[in-house]
N, C-alpha and C positions, 0 to 999 in steps of 0.2 A: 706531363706532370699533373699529380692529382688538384693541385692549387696553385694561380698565380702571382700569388705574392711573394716578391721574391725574399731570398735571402742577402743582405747586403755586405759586403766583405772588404774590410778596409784594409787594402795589399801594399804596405814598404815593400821596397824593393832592397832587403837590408838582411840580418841575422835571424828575425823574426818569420823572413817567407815562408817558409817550410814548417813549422808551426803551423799558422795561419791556413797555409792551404790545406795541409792535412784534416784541419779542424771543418774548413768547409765544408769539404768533399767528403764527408762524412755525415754532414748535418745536413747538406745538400741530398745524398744520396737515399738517407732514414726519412729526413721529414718529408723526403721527394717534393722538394722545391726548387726551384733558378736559381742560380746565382747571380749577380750582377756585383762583380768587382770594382771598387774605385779606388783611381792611386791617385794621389796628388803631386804637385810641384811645388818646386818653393820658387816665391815670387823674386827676381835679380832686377836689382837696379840698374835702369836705364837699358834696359832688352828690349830692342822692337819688337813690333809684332811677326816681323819674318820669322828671327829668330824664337820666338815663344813658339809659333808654329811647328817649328821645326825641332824642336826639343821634344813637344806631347806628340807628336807622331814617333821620335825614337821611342820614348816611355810606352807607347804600343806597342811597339814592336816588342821590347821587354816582356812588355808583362803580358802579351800576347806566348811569348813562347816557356811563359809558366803555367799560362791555362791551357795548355793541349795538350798533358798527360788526363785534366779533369775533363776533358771533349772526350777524350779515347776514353773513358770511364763509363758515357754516356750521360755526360751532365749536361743540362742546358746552362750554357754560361755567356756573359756578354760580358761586355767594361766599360767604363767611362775614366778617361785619364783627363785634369784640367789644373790651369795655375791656381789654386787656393789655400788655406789655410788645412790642413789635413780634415781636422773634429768640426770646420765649418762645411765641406765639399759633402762632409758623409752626413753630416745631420740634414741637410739640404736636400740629397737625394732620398734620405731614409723617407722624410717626411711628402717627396715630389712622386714615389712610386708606390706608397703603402707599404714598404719594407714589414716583414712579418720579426726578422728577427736581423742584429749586427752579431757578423765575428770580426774581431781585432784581434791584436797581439798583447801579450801585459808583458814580456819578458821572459825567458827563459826561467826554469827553475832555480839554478845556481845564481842568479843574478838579482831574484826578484826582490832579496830584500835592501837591494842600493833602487829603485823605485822610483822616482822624485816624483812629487805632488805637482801637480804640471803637466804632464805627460801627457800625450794624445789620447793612450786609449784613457786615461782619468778622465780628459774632458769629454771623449764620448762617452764615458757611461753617463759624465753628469749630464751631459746635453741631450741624450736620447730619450725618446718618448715610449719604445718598444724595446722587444728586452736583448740583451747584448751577451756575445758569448765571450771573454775573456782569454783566448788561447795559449796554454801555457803547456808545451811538452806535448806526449801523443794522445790521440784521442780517448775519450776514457769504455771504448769495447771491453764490455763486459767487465769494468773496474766498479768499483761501490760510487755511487752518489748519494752525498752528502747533504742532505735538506733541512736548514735549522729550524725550529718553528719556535715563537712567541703564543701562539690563539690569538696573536693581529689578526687584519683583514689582509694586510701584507703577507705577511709567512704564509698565511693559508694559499695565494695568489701564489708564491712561490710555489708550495706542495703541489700545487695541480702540475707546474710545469717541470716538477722533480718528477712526479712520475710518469709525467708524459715522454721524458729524455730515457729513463729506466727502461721502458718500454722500447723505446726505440733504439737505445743500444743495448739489449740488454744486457741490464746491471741491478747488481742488488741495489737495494736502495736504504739510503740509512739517514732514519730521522732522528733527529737528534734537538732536543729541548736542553737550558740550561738555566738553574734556579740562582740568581745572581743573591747579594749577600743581603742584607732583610733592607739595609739601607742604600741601597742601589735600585731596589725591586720599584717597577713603573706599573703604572695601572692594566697592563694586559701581563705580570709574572704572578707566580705564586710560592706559596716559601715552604712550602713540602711536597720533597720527591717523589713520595707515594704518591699525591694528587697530579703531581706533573704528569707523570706517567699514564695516569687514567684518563689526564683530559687529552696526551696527545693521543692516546690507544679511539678515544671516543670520537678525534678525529678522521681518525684513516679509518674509522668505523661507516664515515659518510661519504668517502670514496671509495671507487670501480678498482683494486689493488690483484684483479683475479692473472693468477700466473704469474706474479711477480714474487719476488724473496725482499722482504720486506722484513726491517726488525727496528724498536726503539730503543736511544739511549739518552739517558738521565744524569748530567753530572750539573756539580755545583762550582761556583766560581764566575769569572769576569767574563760577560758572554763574548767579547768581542775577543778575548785569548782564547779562550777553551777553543771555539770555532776555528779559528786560526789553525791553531794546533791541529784538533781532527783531520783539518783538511789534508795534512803531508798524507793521509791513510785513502785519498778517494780520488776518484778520476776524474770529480764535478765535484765543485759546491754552488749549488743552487740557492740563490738567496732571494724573497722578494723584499723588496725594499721600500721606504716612505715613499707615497706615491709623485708622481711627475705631478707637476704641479705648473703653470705658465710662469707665473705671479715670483717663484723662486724654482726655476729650471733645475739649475745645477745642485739642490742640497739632496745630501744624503746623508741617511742615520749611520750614528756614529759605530755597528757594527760593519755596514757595509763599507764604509770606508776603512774602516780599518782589514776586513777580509780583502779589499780591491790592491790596497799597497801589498799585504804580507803574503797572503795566501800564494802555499809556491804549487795548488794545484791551478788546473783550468776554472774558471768562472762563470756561471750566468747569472746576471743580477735581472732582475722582473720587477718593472715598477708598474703600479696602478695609475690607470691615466684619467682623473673625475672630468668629463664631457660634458657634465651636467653645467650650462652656466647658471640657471638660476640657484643652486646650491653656493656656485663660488660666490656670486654675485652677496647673499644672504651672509656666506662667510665673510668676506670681505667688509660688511658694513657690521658685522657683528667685534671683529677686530677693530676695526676705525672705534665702538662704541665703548671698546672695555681700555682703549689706551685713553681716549679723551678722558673717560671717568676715573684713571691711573691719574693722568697730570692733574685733575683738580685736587685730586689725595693729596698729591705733593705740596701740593699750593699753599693748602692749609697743616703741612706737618705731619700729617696721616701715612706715613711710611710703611709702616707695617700692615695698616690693610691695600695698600697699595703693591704691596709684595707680591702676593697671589696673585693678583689681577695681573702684575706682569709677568711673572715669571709664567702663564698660561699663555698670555699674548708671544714673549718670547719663543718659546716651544713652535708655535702654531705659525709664527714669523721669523722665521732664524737669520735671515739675511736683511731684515728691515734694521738699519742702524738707529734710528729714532727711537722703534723699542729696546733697542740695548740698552742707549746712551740712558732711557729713563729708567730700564730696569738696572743698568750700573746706580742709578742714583739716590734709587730705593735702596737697595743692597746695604751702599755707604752712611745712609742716615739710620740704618739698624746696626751698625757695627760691623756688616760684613765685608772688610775692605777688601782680602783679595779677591773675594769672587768678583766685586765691584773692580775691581781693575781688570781683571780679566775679562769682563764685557765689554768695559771700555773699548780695551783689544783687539777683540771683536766688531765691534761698530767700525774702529780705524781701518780697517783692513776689509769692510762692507764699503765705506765710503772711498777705499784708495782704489779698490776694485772699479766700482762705480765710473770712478773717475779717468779710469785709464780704458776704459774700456769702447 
């Protein structure tokens, strides 16, 4: 293999396998990487350890004789089968072997929109630090990939890895930008399609695209439907996503969540991982500085310039319940009650989390 890092592949032994493997042995075979398979168990009360023993050894044997068609292939493939939590065994090993890249299952086509937020491979993509394939139907040979792009640092982080998969299977490759409505637009959109076009044209201007088929498209509307949508037309949607972050592991921008539940093609979500500590460290006390300086607003009745400050702090902290609870509170003393009950919400369900966890 040209590199060893492996690929890491999270195998049910259920409706999903065949999916899944396919998906491997195919990303396995292009990126010419390992596999290393892992299945889990579910933990049974009051099982000795004989019996637990004796259970992960049949689970080998299983899933031992669904990886010897990928042996006869000429893959390098290994497994680890153990009692754990599924999204806990695979995040564990991704992070203990340098995993380059996850494939999971997200459901079959016909089925993908019953979903449930929950779901194993949901909590691996939130949980992973590297980027995660999605496997939904057959692989996408020489099918269009689908790459949205913003001009984030995100989307661009995904482009690189759209057209690294283009390449490797080849496929055309289809970039796709979306001009949401003037009051939705966030500080990296733009509110004409003429301009979109030029700035996405200006970016595959500064990538390596030789010998590939390669085209832009420009529509307007809800990025997180339009996206959706496209996707029934590709064999990939490649996404890169808000970056991994320790501090708040599991969140995702609310495009990627919304392509990870509906999209009824295959997935790869690409999140940026900041290694930098002193950047986080700097962020981190620069957040502590703009919420303390929110609550004295409040203290004294200053709601409205306290807004900003939180509703930035929120953004940048989506999972901290205290910036809710105080951006709910600003919200309310400006008249904005529902959005202030919907933070609220928010924090309850940060803090039940918390608590149960």
């Amino acid at each position: 293999m040209a590199d060893s890092s492996p690929v890491i592949v999270a195998l049910p032994l259920d409706h999903e396998t065949d999916d899944i493997l396919a998906a491997a042995t195919e990303v396995g075979r292009r990126l010419e990487r390992p596999l290393l398979v892992v299945h889990a168990l579910e933990r049974r009360r009051l099982e000795g350890e004989q019996a637990q023993a004796d259970r992960v050894a049949e689970a080998k044997e299983q899933v031992d004789l669904r990886l010897e068609p990928l042996r006869e292939a000429g893959l390098d493939v290994s497994q680890e089968v153990a009692v754990r939590r599924p999204a806990d065994l695979l995040i564990e090993t991704e992070q203990r072997v340098g995993a380059e890249l996850v494939v999971t299952g997200g459901g079959r086509p016909a089925t993908v929109r019953r979903w449930l937020v929950g779901s194993v491979a949901e909590s691996i993509v939130r949980a992973a630090s590297v980027p995660v394939w999605v496997a939904r139907g057959t692989p996408p040979v020489g099918q269009p990939i689908l790459c949205p792009v913003d001009l984030s640092p995100q989307s661009r982080l995904g482009l690189a890895s759209a057209i690294r998969m283009a390449r490797a299977f080849g496929s055309p490759l289809r970039v796709m930008t979306v001009v949401p409505p003037k009051e939705d637009q966030g500080k990296h959109a733009v509110q004409d399609e003429a301009l979109a076009r030029e700035q996405v044209e200006g970016l595959l201007a500064e990538q390596d695209l030789d010998g590939l088929d390669v085209s832009v498209v420009v529509v307007l509307g809800s990025p997180a439907e339009r996206i959706v949508d496209a996707g029934d037309e590709a064999g990939l949607l490649v996404i890169g996503s808000r970056g991994f972050d320790p501090l708040i592991p599991d969140w995702l921008g609310p495009v990627t969540s919304r392509a990870l539940r509906y999209s009824r093609c295959s997935m790869l979500t690409v999140r940026e991982v900041d290694l930098d500590l002193t950047r986080r460290e700097h962020a981190i006390a620069s957040l502590a500085h703009d919420y303390q300086a929110a609550r004295r607003l409040l203290d004294l009745d200053g709601a409205a310039e306290a807004l900003p400050i939180l509703e930035s702090a929120a953004e940048r902290a989506p999972a901290n319940a205290a910036i809710q609870e105080a951006f709910a509170l600003a919200l309310e003393r400006v008249g904005r009650h529902v959005e202030a009950r919907g933070r609220r919400e928010i924090a309850a369900m940060i803090r039940t989390r918390i608590g149960s966890a």
